[in-house]
DSSP file (Angstrom, degrees, kcal/mol; ACC not computed):
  #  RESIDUE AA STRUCTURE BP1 BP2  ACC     N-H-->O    O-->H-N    N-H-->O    O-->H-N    TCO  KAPPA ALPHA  PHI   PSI    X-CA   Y-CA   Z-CA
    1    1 A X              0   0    0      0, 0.0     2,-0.4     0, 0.0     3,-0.0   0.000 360.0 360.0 360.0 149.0  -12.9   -1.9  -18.8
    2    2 A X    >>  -     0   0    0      1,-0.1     4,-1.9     4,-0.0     3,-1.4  -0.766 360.0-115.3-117.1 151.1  -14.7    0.7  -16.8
    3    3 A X  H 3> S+     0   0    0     -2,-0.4     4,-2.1     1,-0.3    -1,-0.1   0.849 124.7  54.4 -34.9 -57.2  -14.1    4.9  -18.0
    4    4 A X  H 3> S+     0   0    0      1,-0.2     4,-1.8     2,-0.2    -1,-0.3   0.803 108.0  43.3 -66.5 -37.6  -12.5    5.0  -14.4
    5    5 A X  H <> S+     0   0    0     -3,-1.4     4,-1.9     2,-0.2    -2,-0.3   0.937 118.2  48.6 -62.1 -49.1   -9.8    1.8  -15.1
    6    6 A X  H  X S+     0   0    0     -4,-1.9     4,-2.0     2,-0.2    -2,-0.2   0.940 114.2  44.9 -73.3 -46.2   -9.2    3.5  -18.6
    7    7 A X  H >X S+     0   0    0     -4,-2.1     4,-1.0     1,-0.2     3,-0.5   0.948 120.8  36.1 -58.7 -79.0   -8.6    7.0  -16.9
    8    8 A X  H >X S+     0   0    0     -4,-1.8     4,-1.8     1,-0.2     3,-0.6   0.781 120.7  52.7 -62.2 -48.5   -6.3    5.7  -13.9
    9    9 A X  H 3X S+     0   0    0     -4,-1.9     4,-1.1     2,-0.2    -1,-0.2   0.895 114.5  44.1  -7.8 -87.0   -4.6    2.9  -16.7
   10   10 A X  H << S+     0   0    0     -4,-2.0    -2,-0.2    -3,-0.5    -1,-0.2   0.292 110.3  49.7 -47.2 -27.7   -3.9    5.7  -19.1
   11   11 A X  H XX S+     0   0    0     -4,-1.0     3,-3.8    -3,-0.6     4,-1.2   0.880 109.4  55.0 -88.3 -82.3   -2.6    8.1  -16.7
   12   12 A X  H 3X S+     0   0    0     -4,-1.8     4,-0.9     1,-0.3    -2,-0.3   0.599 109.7  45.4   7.6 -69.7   -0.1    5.3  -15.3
   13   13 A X  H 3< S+     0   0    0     -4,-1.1    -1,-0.3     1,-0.3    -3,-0.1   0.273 113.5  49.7-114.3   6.6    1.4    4.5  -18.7
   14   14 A X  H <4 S+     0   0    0     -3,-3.8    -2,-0.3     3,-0.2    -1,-0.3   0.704 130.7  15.2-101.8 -42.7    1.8    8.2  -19.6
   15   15 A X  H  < S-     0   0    0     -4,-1.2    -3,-0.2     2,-0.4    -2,-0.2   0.810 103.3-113.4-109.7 -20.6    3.6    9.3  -16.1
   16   16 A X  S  < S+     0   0    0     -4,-0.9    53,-0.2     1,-0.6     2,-0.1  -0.067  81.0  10.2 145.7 -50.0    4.7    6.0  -14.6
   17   17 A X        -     0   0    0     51,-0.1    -1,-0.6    -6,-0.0    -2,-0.4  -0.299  64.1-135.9-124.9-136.2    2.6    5.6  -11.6
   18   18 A X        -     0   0    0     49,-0.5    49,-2.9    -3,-0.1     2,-0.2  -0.673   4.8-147.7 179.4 138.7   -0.3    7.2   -9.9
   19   19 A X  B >>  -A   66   0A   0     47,-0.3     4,-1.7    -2,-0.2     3,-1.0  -0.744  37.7-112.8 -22.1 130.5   -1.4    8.3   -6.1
   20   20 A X  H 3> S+     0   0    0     45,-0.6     4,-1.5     1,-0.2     5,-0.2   0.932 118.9  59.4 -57.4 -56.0   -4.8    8.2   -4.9
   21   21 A X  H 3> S+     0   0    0      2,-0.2     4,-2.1     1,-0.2    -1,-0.2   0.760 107.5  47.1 -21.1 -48.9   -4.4   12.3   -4.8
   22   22 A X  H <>>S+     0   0    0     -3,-1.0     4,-3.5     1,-0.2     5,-1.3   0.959 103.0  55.4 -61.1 -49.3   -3.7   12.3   -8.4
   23   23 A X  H  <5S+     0   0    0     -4,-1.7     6,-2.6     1,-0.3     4,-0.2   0.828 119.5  39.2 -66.3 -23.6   -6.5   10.1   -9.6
   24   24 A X  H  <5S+     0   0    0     -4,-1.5    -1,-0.3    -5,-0.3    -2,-0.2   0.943 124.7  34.5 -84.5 -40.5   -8.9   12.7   -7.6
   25   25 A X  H  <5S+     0   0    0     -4,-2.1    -2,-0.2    -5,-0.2    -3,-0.2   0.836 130.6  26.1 -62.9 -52.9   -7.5   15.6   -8.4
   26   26 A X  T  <5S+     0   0    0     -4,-3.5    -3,-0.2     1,-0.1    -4,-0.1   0.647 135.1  24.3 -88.0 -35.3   -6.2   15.1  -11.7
   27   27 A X  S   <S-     0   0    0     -5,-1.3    -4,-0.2    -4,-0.2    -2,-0.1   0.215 100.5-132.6-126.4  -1.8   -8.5   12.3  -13.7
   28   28 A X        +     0   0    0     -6,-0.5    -4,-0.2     1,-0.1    -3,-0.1   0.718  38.1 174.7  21.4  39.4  -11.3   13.5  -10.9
   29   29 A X        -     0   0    0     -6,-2.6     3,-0.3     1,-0.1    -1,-0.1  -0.493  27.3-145.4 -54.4 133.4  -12.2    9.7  -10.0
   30   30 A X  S    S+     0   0    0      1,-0.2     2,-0.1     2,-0.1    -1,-0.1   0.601  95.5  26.7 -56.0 -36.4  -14.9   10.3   -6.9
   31   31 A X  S  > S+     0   0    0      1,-0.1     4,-3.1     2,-0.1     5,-0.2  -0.280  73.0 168.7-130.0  67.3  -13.6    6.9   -4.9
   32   32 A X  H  > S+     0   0    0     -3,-0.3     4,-3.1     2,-0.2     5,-0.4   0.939  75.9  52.2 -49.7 -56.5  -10.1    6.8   -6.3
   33   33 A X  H >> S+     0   0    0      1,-0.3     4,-3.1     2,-0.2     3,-1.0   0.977 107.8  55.8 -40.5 -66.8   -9.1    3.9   -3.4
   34   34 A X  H 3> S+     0   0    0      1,-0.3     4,-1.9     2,-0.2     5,-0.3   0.856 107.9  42.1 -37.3 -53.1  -12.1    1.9   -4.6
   35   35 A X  H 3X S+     0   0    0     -4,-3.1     4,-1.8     1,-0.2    -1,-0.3   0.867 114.9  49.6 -82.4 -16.2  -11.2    1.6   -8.3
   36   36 A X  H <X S+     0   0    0     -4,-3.1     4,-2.8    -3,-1.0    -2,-0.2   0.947 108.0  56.9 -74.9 -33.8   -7.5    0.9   -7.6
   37   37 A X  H >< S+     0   0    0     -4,-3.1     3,-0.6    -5,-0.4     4,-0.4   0.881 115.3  40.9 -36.8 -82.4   -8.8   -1.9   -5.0
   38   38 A X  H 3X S+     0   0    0     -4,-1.9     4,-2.4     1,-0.3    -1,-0.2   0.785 109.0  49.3 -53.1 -46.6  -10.7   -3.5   -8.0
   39   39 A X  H >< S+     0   0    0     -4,-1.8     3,-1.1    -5,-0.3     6,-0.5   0.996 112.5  52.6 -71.5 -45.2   -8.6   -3.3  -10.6
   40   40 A X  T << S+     0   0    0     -4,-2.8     7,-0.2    -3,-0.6    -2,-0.2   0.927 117.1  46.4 -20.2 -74.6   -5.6   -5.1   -7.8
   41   41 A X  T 34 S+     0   0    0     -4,-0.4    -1,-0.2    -5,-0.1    -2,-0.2   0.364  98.1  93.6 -51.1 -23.3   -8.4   -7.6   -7.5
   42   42 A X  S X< S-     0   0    0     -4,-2.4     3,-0.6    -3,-1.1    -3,-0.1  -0.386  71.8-142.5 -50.5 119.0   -8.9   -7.7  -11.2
   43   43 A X  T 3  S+     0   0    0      1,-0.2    -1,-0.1    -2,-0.2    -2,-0.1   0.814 102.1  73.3 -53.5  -6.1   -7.1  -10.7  -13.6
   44   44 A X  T 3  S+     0   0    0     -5,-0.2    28,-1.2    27,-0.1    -1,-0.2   0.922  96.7  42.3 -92.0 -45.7   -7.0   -7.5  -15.9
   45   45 A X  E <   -B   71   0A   0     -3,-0.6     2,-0.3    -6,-0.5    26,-0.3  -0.268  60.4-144.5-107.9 173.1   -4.4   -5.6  -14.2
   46   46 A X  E     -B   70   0A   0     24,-1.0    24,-1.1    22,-0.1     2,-0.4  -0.952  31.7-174.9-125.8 127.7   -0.9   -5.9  -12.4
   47   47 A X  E     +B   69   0A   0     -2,-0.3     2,-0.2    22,-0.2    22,-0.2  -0.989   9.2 170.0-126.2 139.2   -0.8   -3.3   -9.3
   48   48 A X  E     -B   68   0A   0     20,-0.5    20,-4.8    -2,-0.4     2,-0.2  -0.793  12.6-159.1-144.7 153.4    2.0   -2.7   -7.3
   49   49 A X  E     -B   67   0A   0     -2,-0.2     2,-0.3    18,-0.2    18,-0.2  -0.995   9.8-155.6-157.8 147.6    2.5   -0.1   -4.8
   50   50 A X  E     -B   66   0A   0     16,-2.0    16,-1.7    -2,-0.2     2,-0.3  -0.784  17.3-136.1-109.7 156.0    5.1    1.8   -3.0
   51   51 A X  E     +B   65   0A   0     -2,-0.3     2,-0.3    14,-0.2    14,-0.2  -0.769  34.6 168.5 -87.7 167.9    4.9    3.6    0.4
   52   52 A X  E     -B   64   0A   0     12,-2.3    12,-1.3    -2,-0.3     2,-0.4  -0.918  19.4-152.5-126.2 167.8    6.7    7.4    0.4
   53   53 A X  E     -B   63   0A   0     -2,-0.3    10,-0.2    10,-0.2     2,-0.2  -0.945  10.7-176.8-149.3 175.2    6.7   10.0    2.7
   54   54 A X  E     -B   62   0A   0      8,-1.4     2,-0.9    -2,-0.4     8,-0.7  -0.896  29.1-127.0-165.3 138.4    7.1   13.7    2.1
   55   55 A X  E     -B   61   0A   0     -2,-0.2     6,-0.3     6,-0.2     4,-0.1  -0.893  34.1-133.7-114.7 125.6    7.1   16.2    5.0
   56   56 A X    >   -     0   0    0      4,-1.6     3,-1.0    -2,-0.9     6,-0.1   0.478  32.2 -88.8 -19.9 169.1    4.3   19.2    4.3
   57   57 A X  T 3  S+     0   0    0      1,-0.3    -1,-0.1     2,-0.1    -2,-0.0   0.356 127.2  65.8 -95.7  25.4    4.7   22.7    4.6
   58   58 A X  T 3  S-     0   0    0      2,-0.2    -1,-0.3     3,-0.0     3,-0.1   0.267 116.5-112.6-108.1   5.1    3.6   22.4    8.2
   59   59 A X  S <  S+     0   0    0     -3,-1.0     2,-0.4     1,-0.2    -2,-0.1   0.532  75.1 138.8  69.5  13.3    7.1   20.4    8.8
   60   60 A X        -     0   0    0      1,-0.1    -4,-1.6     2,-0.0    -1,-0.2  -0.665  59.0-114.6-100.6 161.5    4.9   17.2    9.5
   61   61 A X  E     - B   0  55A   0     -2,-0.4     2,-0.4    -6,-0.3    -6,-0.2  -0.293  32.0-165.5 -69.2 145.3    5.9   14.0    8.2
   62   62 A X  E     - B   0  54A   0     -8,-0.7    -8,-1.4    -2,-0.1     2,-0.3  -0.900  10.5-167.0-147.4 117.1    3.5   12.5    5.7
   63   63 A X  E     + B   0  53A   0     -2,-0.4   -10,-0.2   -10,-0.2     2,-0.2  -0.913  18.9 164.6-123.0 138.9    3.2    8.6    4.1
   64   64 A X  E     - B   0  52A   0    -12,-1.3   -12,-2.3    -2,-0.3     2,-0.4  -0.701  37.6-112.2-140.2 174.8    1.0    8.0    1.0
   65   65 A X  E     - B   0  51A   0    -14,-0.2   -45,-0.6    -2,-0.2     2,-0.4  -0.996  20.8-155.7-124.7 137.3    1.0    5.1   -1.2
   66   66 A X  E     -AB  19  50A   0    -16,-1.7   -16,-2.0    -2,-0.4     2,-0.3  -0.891  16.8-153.8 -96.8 131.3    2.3    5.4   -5.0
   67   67 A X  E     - B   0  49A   0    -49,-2.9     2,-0.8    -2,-0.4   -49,-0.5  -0.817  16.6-163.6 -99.6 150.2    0.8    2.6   -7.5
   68   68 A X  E     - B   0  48A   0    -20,-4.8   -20,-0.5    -2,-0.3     2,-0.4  -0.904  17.8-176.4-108.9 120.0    2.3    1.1  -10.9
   69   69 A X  E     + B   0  47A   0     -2,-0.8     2,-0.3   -53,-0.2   -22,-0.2  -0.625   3.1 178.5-114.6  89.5   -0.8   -0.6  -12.7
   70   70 A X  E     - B   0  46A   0    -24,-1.1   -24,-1.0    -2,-0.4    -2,-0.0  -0.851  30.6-111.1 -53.4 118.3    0.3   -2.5  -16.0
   71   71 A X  E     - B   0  45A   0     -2,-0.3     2,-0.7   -26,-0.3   -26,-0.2  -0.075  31.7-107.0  -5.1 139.7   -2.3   -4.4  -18.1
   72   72 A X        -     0   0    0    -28,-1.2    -1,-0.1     1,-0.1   -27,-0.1  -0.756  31.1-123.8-102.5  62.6   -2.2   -8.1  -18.3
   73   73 A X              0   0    0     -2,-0.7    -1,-0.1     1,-0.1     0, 0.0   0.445 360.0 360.0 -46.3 147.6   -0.8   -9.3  -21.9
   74   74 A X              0   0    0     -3,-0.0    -1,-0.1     0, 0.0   -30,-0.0   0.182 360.0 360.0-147.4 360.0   -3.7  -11.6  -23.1
């Protein structure tokens, strides 16, 4: 498992999900998309993802994607 899977993993199973925003902001992943791609693509993981939207403080409408990543009982 790579430092960036442990990070994003570890975050996940303390607050529930994760956002691509968090995982930059928060765990400071450089290519947050990139490592949730791989770990989706991974046998290791299960990722699931919701759309939301939120409207800004500019009144505009805004759609992000939230992920759940569980581990893969082995």
């Amino acid at each position: 498992m790579s430092i960036n899977n442990a990070k994003v993993l570890t975050y996940c199973k303390q607050h529930g999900s994760i956002t691509v925003r968090d995982a930059a902001v928060k765990l400071e992943i450089n290519s947050p998309t990139k490592v949730i791609s791989n770990m989706r693509h991974s046998d290791q993981y299960i990722v699931t993802d919701i759309v939301e939207t939120r409207v800004n403080k500019d009144g505009e409408t805004k759609r992000y994607k939230r992920y759940f990543i569980q581990e893969v009982a082995t």
